[in-house]
N, C-alpha and C positions, 0 to 999 in steps of 0.2 A: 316802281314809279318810273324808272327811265325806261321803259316801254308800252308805257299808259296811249300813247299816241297812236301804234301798233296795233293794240290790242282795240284800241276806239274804232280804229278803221274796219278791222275785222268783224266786231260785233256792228257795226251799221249795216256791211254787207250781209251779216248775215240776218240779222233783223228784214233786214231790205227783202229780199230774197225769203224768208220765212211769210212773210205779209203778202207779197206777190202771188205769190202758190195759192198759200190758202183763201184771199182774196177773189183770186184771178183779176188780179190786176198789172197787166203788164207794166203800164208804167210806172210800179216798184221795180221792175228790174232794169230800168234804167239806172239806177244808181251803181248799183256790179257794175252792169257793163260799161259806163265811162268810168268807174274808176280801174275794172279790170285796165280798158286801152291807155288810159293815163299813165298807171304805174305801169305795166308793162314797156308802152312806149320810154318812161324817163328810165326804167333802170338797162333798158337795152341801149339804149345810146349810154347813158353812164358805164356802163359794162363794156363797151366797145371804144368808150372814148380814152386814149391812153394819157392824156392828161388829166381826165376825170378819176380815172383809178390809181394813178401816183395820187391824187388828193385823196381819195376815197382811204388809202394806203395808210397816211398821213395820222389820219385821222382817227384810224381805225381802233376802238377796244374789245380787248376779249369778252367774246359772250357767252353764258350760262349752257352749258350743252341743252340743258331743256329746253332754252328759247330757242336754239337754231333747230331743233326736233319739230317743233311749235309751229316754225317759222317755214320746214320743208313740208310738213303736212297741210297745211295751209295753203298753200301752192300748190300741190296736188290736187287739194279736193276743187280748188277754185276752177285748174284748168280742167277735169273732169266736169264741172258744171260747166263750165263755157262750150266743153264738146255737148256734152247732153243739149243742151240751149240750142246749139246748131252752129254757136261758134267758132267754124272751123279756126279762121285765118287771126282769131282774135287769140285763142288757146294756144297756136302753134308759137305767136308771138308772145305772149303771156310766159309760156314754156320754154322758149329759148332764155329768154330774162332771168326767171327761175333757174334755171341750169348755170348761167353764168352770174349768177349771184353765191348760189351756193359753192360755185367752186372757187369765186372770188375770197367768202370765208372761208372756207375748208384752208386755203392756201396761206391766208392771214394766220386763222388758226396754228398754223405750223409751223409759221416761222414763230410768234409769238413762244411757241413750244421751245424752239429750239433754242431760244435767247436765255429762258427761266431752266 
């Protein structure tokens, strides 16, 4: 249930993107792609903002090793479709987000660990 939000984004995109294809209708994939530059864009400034990540920090609970499995494949296959699309400058940004999110958990992760 605390991930219903998540997982709702994901299935739109990918609904979105399934319709599109088969359609041929491009503008279904307008939806990826502003949500691709949205989320990319907020979590790269969030990931870069050092008062964003003391909050981010703050706030943080430990999550389900599945859902951060869940969560790195997911970002994989999205920036792989945004290169296929033609994507370039959208996936490199998308991709850096992803890398610095995951290491933001990985790192949370850790300390968490080392507290328990």
């Amino acid at each position: 249930m605390k991930y219903i939000f998540a997982l709702g984004v994901d299935i739109l995109v990918l609904v979105s993107i399934i319709m599109g294809f088969h359609f041929c209708n491009e503008s279904l994939l307008n939806i990826p792609h502003f949500i691709g530059w949205f989320v990319g864009i907020v979590n790269l400034l969030a990931h870069l903002s050092k008062k964003s990540k003391e909050g981010m920090a703050k706030k943080y609970q430990p999550q389900p090793l599945l859902f951060r499995i869940y969560d790195v494949l997911t970002d994989v296959i999205f920036v792989s479709f945004c290169a296929y699309q033609g994507w370039m400058f959208m996936a490199a940004v998308y991709a850096t987000a992803a890398c610095l999110k995951a290491e933001f958990k990985h790192s949370m992760e850790k300390t968490y660990a080392k507290v328990d």
